[in-house]
HTML snippet that shows the backbone in 3Dmol.js (N, CA, C, O; Angstrom):
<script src="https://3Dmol.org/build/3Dmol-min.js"></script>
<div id="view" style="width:600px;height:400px;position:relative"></div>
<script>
const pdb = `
ATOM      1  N   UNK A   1      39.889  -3.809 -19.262  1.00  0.00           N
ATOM      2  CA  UNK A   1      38.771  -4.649 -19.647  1.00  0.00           C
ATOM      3  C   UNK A   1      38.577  -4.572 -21.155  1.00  0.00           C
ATOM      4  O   UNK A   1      38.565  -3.519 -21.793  1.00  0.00           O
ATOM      5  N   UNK A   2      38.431  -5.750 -21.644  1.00  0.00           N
ATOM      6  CA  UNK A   2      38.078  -5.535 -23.103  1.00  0.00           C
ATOM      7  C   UNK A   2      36.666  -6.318 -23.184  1.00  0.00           C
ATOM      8  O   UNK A   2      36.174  -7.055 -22.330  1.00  0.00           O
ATOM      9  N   UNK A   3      36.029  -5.868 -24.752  1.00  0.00           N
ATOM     10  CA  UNK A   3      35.040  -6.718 -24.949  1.00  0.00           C
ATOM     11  C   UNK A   3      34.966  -6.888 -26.777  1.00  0.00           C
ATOM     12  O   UNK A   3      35.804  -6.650 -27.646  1.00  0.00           O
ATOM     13  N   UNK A   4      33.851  -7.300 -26.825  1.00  0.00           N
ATOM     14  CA  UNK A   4      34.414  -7.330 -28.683  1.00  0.00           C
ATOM     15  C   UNK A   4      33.112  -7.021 -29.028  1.00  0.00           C
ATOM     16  O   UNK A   4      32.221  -7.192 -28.197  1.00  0.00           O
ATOM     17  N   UNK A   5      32.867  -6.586 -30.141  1.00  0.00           N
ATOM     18  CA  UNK A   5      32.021  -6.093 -31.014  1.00  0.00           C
ATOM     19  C   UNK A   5      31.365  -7.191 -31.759  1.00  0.00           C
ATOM     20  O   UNK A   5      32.084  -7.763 -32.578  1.00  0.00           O
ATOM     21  N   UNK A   6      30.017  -7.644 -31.628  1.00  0.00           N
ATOM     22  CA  UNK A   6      29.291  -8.264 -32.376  1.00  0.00           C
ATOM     23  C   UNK A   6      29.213  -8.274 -33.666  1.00  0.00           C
ATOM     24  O   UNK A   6      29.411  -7.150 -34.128  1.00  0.00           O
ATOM     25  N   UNK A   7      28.861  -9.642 -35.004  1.00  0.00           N
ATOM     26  CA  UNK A   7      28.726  -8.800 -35.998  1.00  0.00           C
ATOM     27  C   UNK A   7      27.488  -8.081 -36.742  1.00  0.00           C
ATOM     28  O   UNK A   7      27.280  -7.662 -37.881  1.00  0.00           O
ATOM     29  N   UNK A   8      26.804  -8.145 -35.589  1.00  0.00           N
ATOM     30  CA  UNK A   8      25.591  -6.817 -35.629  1.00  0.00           C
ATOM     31  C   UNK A   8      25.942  -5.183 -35.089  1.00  0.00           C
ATOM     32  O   UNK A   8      25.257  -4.170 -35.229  1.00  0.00           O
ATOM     33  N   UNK A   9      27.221  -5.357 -34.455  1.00  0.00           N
ATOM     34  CA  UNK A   9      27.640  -4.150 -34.198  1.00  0.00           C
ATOM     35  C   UNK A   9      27.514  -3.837 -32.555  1.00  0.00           C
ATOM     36  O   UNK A   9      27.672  -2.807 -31.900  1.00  0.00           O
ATOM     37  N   UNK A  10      27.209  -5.004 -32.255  1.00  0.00           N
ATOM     38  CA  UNK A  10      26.653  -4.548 -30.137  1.00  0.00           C
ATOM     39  C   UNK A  10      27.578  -4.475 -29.612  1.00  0.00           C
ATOM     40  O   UNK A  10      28.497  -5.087 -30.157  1.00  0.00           O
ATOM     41  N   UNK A  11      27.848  -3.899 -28.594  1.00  0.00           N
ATOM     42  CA  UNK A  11      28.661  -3.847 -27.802  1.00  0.00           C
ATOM     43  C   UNK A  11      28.238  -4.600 -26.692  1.00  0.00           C
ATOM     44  O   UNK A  11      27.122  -5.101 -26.828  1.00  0.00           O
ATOM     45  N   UNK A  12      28.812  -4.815 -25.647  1.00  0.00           N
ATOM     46  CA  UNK A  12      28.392  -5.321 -24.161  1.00  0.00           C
ATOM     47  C   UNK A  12      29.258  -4.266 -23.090  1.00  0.00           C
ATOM     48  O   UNK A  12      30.402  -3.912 -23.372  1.00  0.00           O
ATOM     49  N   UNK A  13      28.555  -3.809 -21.814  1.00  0.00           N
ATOM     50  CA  UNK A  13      29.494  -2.742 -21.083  1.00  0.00           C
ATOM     51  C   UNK A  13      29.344  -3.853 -20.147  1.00  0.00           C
ATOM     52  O   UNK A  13      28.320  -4.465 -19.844  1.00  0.00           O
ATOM     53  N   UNK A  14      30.931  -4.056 -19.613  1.00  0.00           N
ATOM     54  CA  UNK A  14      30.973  -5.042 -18.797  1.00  0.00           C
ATOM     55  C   UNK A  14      30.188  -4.587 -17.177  1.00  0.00           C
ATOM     56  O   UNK A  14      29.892  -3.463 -16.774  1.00  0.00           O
ATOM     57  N   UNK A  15      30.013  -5.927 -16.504  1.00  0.00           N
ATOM     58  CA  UNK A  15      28.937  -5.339 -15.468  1.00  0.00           C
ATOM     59  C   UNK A  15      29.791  -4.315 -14.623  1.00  0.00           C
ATOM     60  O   UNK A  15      29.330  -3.317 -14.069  1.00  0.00           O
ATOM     61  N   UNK A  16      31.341  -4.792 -14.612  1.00  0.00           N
ATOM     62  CA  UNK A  16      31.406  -3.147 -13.132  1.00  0.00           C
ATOM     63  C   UNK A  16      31.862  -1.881 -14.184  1.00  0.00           C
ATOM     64  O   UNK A  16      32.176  -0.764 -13.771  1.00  0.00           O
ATOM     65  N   UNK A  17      31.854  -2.018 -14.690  1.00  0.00           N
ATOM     66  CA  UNK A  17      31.196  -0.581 -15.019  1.00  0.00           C
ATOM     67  C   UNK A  17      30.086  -0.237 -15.399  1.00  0.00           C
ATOM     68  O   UNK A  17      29.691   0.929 -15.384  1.00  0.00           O
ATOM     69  N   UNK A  18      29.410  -1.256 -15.806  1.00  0.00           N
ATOM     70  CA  UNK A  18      27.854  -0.409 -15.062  1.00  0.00           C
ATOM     71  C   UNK A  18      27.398  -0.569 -13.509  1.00  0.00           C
ATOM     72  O   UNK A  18      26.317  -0.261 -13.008  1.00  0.00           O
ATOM     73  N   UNK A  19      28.309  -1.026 -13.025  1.00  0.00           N
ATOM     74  CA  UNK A  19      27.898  -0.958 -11.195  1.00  0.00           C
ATOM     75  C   UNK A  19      28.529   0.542 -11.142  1.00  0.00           C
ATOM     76  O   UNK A  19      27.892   1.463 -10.632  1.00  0.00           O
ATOM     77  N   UNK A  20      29.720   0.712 -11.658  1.00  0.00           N
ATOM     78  CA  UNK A  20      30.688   1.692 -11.089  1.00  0.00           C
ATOM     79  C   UNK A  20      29.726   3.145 -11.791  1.00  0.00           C
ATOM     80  O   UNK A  20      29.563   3.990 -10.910  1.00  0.00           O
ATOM     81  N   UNK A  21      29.389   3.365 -12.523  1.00  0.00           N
ATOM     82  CA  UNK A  21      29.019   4.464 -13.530  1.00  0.00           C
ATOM     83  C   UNK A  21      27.208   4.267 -13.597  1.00  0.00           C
ATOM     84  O   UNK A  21      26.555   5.074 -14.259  1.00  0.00           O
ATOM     85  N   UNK A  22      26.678   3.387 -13.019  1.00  0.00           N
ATOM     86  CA  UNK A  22      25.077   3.589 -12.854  1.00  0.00           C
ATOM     87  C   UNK A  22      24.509   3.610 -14.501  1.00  0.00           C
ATOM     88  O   UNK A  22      23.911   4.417 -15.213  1.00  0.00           O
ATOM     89  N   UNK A  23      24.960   2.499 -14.619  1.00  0.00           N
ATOM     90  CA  UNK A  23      24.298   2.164 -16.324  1.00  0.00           C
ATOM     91  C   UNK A  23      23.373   1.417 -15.842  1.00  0.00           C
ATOM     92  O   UNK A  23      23.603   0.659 -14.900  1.00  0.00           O
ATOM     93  N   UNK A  24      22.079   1.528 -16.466  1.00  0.00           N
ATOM     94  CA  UNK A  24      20.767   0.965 -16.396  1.00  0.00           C
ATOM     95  C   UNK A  24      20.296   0.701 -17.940  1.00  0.00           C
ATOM     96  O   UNK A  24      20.790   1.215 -18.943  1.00  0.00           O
ATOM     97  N   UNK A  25      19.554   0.062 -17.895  1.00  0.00           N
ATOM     98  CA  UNK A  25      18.826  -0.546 -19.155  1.00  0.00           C
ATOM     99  C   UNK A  25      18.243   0.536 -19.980  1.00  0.00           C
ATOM    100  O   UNK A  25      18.120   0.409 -21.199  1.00  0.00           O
ATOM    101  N   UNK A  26      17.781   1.898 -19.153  1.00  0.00           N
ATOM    102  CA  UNK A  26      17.344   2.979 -20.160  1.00  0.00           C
ATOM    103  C   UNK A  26      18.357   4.534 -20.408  1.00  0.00           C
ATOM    104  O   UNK A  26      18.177   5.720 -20.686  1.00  0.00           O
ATOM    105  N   UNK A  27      19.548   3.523 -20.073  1.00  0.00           N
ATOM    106  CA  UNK A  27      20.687   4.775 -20.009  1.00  0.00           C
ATOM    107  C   UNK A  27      21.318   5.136 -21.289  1.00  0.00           C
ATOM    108  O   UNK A  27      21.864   4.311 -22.021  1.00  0.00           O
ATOM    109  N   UNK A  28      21.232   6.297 -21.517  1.00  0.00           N
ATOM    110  CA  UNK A  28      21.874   6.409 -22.986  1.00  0.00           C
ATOM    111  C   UNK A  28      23.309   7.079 -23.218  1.00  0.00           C
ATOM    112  O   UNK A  28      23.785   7.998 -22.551  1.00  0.00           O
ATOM    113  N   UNK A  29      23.943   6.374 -24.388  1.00  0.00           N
ATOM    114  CA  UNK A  29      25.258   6.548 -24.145  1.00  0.00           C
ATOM    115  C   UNK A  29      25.495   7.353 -25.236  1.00  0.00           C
ATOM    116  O   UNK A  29      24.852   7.082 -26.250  1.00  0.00           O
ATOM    117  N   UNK A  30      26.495   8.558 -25.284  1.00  0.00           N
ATOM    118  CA  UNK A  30      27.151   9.198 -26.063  1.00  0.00           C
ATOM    119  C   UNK A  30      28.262   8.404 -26.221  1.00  0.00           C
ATOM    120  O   UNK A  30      28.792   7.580 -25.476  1.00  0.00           O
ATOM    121  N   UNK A  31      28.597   8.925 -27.666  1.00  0.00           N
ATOM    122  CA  UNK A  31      29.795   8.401 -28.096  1.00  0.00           C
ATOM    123  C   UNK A  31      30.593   9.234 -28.991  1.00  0.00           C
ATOM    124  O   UNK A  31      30.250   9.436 -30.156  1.00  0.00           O
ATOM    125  N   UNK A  32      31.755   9.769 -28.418  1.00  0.00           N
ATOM    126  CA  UNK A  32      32.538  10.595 -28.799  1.00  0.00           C
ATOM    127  C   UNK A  32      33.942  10.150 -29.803  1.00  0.00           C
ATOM    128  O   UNK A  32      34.886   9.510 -29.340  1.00  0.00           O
ATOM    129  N   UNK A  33      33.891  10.477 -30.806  1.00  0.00           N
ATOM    130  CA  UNK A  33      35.321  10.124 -31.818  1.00  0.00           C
ATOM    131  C   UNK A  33      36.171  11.172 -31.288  1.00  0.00           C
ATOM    132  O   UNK A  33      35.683  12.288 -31.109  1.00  0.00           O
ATOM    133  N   UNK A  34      37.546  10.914 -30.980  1.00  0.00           N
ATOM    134  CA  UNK A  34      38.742  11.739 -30.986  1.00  0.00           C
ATOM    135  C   UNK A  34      39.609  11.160 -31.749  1.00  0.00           C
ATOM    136  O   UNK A  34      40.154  10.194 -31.214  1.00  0.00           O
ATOM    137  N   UNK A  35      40.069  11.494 -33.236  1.00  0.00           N
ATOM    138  CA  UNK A  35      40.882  10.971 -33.593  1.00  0.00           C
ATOM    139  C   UNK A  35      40.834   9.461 -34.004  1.00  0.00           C
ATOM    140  O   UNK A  35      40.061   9.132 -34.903  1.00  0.00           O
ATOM    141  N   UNK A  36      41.718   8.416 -33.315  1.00  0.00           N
ATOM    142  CA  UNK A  36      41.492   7.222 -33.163  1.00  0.00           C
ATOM    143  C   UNK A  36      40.963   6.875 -32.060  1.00  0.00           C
ATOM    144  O   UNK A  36      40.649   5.685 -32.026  1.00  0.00           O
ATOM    145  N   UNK A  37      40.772   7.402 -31.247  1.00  0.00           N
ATOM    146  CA  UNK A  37      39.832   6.898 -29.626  1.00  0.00           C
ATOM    147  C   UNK A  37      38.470   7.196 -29.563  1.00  0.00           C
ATOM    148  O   UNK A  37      38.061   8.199 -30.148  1.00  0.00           O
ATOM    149  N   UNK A  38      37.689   6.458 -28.926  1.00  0.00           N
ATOM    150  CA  UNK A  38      36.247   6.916 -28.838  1.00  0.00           C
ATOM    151  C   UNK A  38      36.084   6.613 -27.157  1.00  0.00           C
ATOM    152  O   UNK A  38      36.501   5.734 -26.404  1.00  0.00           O
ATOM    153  N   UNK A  39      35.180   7.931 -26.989  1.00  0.00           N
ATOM    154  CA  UNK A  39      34.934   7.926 -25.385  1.00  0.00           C
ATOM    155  C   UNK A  39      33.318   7.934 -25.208  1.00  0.00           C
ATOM    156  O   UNK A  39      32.616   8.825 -25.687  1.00  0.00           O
ATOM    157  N   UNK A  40      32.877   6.978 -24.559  1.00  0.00           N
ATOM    158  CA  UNK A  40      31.569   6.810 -24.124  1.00  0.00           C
ATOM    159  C   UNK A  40      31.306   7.098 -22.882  1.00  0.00           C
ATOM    160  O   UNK A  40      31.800   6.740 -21.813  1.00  0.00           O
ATOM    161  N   UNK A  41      30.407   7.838 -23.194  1.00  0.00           N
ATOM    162  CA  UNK A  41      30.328   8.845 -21.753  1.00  0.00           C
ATOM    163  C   UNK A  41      28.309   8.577 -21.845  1.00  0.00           C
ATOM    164  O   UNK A  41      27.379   8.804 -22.619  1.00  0.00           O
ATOM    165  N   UNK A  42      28.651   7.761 -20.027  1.00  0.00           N
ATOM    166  CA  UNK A  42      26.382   7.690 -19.772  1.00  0.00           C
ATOM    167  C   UNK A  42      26.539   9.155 -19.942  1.00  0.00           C
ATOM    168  O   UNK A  42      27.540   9.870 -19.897  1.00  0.00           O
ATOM    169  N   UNK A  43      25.043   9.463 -20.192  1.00  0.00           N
ATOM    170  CA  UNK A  43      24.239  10.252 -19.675  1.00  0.00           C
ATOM    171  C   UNK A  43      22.767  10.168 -19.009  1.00  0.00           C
ATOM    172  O   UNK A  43      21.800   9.464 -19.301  1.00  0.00           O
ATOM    173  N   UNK A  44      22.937  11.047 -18.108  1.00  0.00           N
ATOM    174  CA  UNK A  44      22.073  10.666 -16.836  1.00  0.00           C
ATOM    175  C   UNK A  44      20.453  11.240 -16.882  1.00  0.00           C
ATOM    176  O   UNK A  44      20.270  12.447 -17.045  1.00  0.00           O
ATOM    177  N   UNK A  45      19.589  10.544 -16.769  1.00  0.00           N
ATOM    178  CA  UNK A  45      18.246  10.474 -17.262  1.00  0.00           C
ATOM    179  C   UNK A  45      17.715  11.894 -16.618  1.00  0.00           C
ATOM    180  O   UNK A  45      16.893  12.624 -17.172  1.00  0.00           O
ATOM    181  N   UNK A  46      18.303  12.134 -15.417  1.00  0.00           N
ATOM    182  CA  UNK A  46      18.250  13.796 -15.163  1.00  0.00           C
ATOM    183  C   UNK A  46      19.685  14.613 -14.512  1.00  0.00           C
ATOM    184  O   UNK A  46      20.302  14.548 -13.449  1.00  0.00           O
ATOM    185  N   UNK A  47      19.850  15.588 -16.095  1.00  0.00           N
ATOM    186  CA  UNK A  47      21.183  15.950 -15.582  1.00  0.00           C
ATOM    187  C   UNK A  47      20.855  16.696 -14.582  1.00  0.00           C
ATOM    188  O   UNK A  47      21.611  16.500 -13.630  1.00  0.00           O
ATOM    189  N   UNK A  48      19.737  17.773 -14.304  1.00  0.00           N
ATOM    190  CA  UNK A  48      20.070  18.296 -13.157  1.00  0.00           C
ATOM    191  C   UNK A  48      20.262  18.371 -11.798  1.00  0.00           C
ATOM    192  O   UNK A  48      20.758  19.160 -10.995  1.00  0.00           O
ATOM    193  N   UNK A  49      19.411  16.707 -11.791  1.00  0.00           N
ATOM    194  CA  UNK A  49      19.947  15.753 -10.570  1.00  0.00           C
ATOM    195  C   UNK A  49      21.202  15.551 -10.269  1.00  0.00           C
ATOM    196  O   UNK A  49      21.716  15.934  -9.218  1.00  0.00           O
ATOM    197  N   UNK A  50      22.062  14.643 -11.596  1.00  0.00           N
ATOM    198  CA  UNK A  50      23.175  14.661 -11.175  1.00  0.00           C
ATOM    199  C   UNK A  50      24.288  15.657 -11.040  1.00  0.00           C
ATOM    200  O   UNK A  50      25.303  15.336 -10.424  1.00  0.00           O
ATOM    201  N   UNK A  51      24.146  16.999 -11.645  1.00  0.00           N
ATOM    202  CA  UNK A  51      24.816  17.900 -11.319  1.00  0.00           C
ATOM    203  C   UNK A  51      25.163  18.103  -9.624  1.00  0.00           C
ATOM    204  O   UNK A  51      26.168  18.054  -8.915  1.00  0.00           O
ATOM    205  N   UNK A  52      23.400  18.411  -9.402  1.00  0.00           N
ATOM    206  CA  UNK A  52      23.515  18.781  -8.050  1.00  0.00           C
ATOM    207  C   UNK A  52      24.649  17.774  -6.840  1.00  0.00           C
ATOM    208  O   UNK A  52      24.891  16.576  -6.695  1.00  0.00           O
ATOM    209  N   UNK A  53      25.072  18.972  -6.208  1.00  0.00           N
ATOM    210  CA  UNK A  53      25.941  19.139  -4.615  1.00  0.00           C
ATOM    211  C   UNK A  53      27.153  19.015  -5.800  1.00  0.00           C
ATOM    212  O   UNK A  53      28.049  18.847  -4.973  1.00  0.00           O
ATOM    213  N   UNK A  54      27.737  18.977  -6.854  1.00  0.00           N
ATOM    214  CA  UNK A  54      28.650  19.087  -7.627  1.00  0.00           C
ATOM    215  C   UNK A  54      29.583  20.344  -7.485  1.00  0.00           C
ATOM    216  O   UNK A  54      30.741  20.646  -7.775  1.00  0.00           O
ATOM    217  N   UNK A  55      28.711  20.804  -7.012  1.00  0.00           N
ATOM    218  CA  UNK A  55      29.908  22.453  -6.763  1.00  0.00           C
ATOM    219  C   UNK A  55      30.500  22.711  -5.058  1.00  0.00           C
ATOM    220  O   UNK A  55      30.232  22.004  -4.087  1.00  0.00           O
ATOM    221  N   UNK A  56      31.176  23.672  -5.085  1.00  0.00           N
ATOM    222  CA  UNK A  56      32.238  24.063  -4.176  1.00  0.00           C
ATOM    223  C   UNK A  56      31.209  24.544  -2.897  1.00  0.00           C
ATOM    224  O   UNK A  56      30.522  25.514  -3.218  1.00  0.00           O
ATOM    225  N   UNK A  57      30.951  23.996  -1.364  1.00  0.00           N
ATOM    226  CA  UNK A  57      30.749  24.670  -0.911  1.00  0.00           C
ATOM    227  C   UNK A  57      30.699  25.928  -0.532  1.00  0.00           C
ATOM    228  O   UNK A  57      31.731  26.156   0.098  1.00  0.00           O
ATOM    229  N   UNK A  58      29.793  27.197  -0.612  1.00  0.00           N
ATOM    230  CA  UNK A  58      30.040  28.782  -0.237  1.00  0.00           C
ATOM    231  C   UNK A  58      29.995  29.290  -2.211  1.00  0.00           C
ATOM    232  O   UNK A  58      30.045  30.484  -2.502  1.00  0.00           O
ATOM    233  N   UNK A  59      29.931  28.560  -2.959  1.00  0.00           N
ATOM    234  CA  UNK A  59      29.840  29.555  -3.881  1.00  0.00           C
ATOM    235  C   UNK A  59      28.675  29.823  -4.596  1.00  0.00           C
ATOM    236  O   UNK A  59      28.774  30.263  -5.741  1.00  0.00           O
ATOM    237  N   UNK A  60      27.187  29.550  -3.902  1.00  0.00           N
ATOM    238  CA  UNK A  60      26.166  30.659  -3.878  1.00  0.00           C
ATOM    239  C   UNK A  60      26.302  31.509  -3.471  1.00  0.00           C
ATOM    240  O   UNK A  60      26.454  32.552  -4.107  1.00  0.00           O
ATOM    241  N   UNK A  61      26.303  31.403  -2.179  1.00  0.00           N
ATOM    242  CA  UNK A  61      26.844  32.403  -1.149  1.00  0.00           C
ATOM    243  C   UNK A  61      27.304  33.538  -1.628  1.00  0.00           C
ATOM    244  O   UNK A  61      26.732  34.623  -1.534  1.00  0.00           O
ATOM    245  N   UNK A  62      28.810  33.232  -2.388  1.00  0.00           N
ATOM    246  CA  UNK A  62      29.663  34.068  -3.160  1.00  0.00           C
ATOM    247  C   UNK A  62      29.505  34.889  -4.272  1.00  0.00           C
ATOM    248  O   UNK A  62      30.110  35.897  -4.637  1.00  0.00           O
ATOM    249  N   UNK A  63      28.226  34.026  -4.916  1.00  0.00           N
ATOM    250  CA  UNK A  63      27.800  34.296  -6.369  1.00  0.00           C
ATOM    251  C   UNK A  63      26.727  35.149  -5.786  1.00  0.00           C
ATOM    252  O   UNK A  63      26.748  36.216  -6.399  1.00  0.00           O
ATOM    253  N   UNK A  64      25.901  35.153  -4.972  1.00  0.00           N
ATOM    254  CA  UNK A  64      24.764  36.413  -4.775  1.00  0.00           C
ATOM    255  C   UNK A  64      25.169  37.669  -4.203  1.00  0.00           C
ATOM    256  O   UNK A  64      24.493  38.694  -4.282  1.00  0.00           O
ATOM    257  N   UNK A  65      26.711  37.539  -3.402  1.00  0.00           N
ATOM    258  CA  UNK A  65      27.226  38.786  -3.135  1.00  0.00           C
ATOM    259  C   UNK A  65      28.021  39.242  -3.826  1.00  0.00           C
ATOM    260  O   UNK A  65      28.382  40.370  -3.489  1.00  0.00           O
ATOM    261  N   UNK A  66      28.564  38.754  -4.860  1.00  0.00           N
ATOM    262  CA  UNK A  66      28.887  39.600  -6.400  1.00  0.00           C
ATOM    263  C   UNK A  66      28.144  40.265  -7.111  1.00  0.00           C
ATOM    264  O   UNK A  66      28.420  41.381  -7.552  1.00  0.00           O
ATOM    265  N   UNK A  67      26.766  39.439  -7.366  1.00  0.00           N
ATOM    266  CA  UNK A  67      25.576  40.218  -7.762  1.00  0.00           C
ATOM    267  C   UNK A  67      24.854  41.492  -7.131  1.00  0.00           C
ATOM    268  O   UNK A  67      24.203  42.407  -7.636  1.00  0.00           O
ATOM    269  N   UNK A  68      25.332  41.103  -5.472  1.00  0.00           N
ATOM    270  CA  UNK A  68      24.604  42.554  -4.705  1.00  0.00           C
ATOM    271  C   UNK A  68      25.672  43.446  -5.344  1.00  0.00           C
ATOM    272  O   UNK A  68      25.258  44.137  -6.274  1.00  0.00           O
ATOM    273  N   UNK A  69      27.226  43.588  -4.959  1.00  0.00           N
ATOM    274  CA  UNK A  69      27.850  44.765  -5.571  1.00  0.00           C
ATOM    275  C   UNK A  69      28.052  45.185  -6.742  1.00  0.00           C
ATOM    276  O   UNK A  69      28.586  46.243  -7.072  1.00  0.00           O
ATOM    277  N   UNK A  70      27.371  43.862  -7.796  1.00  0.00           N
ATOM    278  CA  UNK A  70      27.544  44.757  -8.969  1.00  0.00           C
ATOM    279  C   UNK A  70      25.938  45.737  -9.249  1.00  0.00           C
ATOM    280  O   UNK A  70      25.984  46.744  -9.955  1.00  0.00           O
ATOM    281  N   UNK A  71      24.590  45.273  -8.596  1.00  0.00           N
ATOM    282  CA  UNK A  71      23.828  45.697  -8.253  1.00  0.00           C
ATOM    283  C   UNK A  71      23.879  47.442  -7.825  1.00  0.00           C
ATOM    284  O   UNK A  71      23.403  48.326  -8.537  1.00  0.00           O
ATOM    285  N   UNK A  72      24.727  47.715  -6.204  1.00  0.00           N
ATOM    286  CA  UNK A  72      25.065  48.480  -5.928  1.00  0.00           C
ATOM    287  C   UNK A  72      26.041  49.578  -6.975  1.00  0.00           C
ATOM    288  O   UNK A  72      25.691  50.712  -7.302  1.00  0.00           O
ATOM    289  N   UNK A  73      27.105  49.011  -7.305  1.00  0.00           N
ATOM    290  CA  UNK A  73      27.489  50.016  -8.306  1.00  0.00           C
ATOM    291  C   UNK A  73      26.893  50.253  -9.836  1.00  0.00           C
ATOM    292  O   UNK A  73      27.496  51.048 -10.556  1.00  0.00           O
ATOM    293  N   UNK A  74      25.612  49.512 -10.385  1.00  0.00           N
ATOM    294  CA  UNK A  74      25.089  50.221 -11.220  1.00  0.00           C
ATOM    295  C   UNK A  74      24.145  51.020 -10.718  1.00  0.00           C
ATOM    296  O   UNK A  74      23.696  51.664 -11.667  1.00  0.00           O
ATOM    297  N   UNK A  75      23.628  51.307  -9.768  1.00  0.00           N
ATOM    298  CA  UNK A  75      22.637  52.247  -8.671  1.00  0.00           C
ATOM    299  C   UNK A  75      23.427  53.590  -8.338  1.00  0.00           C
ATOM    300  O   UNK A  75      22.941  54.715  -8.228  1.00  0.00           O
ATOM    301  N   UNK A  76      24.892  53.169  -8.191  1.00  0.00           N
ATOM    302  CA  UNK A  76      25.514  54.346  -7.950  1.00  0.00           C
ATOM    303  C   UNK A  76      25.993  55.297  -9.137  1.00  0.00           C
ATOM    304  O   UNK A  76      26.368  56.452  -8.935  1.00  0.00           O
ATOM    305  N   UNK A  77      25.946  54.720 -10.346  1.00  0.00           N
ATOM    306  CA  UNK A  77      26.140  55.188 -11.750  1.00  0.00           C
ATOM    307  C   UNK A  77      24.897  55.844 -11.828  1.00  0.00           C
ATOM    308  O   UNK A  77      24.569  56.425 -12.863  1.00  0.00           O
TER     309      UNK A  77
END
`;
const viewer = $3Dmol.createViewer("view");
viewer.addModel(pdb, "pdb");
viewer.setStyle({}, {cartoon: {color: "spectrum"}});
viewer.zoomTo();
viewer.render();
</script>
C-alpha cells in the first residue's frame, strides 16, 4: 500500500490498516527512524489493557513459585 505525503506534511493511514491495527481518531502514533526506514507503530490509549492475556499461559503460576524458593532459601541462610 502506498500513500503520499501532503504538502503540509499529512499523511493518510489507509483504512485497513486502521481496521487491521485499531487506529482511531485519538490514537497516537510513534514514529521511529532506522536509518532510511521509518516504522510507525499505534500506541494504545491503555497499554496495560493491551498487554494483558499477552503472556504464556502458567507463567504466574511459575513466577510465584520461583519467588516462594527463592523466599525459602534466603530464610534458610
Amino acid at each position: 500500500m502506498r500513500t503520499k505525503v501532503t504538502k503540509r506534511g499529512q499523511v493518510s493511514v489507509p483504512s485497513q490498516v486502521r481496521k487491521k491495527l485499531k487506529i482511531g481518531p485519538e490514537t497516537e502514533l510513534e514514529w521511529v527512524v532506522e536509518g532510511a526506514t521509518v516504522r510507525v507503530i499505534p500506541l494504545p490509549s491503555d497499554p496495560i489493557g493491551a498487554f494483558r492475556g499477552s503472556g504464556k499461559k502458567g507463567m504466574v503460576k511459575r513466577l510465584l513459585g520461583d519467588r516462594r524458593q527463592d523466599r525459602q532459601r534466603e530464610d534458610a541462610s
